[in-house]
C-alpha positions as a printed Julia matrix, in Angstrom:
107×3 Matrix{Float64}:
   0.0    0.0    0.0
   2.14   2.88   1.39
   6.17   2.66  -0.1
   8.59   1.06   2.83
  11.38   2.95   3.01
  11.28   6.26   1.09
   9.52   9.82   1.87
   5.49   9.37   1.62
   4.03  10.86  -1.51
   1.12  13.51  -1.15
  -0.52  10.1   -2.45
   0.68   8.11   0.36
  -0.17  10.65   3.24
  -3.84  10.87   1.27
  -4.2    7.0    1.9
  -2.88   7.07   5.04
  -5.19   9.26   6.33
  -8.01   7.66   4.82
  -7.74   4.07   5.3
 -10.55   2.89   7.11
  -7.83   0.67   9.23
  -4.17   1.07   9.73
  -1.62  -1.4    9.27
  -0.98  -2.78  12.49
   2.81  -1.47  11.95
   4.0    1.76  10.72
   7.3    2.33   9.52
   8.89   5.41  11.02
   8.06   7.46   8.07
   3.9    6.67   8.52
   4.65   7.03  12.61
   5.92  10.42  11.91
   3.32  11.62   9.97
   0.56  10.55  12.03
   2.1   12.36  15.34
   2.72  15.58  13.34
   6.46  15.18  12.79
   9.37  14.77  10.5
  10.92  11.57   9.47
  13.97  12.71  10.89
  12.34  13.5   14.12
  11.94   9.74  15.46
  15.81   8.37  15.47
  16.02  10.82  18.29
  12.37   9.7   20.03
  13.72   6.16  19.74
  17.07   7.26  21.8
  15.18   8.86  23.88
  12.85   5.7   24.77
  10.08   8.15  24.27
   9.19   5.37  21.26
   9.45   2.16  21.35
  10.01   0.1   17.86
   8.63  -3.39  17.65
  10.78  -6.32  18.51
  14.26  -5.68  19.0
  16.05  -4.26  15.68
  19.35  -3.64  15.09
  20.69   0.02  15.12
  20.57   0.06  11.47
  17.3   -1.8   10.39
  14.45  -0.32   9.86
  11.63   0.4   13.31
   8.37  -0.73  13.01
   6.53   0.71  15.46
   2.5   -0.96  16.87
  -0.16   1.34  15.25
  -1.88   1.47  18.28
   0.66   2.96  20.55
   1.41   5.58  17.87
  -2.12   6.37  17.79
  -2.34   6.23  22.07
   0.36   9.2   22.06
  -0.77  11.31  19.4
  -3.69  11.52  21.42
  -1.39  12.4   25.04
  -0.69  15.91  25.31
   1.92  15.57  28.24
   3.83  12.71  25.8
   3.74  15.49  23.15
   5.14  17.74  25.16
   7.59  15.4   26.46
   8.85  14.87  23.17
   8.73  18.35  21.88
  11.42  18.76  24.52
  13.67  15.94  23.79
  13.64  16.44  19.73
  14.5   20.19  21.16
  17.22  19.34  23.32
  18.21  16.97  20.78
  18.92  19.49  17.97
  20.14  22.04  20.28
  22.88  19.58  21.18
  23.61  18.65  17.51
  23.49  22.48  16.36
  25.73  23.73  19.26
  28.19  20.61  18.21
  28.27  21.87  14.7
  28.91  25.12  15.6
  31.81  23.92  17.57
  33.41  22.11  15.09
  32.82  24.84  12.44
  34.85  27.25  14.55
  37.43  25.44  15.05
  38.14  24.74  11.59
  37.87  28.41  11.02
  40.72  29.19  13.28
């Protein structure tokens, strides 16, 4: 239904939206979009623990994450906010650590 690994199409976020059921997993790309994100937002939810992928997958497979609990926290305003925090913190981190390095290749 929905392609596996790549950016959704406007197609793709059009079906998700409007399936009568979800799939029963969602690859981080469909998790994202139903909890308002970005894809790139939910490598740092998973670090976090604020998500959970299915099963146990290695560091570089692909999450799966139970439609369910996706939907349960899209719905929980104090997990929102709780995540809106970390994916701050997270990019705050990686932005000051960029800056770092950038000037100290300028000296």
């Amino acid at each position: 239904m929905l392609s596996p690994r790549h950016a959704l199409s406007p197609q793709d976020k059009f079906a998700l939206f409007n399936c009568r059921r979800l799939p029963a997993r969602l690859n981080s790309s469909e998790t994202a979009l139903l909890l308002g994100l970005n894809d790139h937002d939910i490598a740092p939810l998973v670090a976090a623990k604020l998500l959970l992928p299915l099963g146990k997958p290695a560091q570089n497979a692909p999450k799966y994450f139970a439609a369910v609990d996706v939907l349960v926290r899209a719905d929980d305003r104090e997990w929102l906010s709780d995540a809106t925090k970390a994916l701050a913190r997270h990019w705050q981190a990686k932005n000051s650590r960029f800056a770092a390095l950038t000037a100290v290749r300028s000296a």
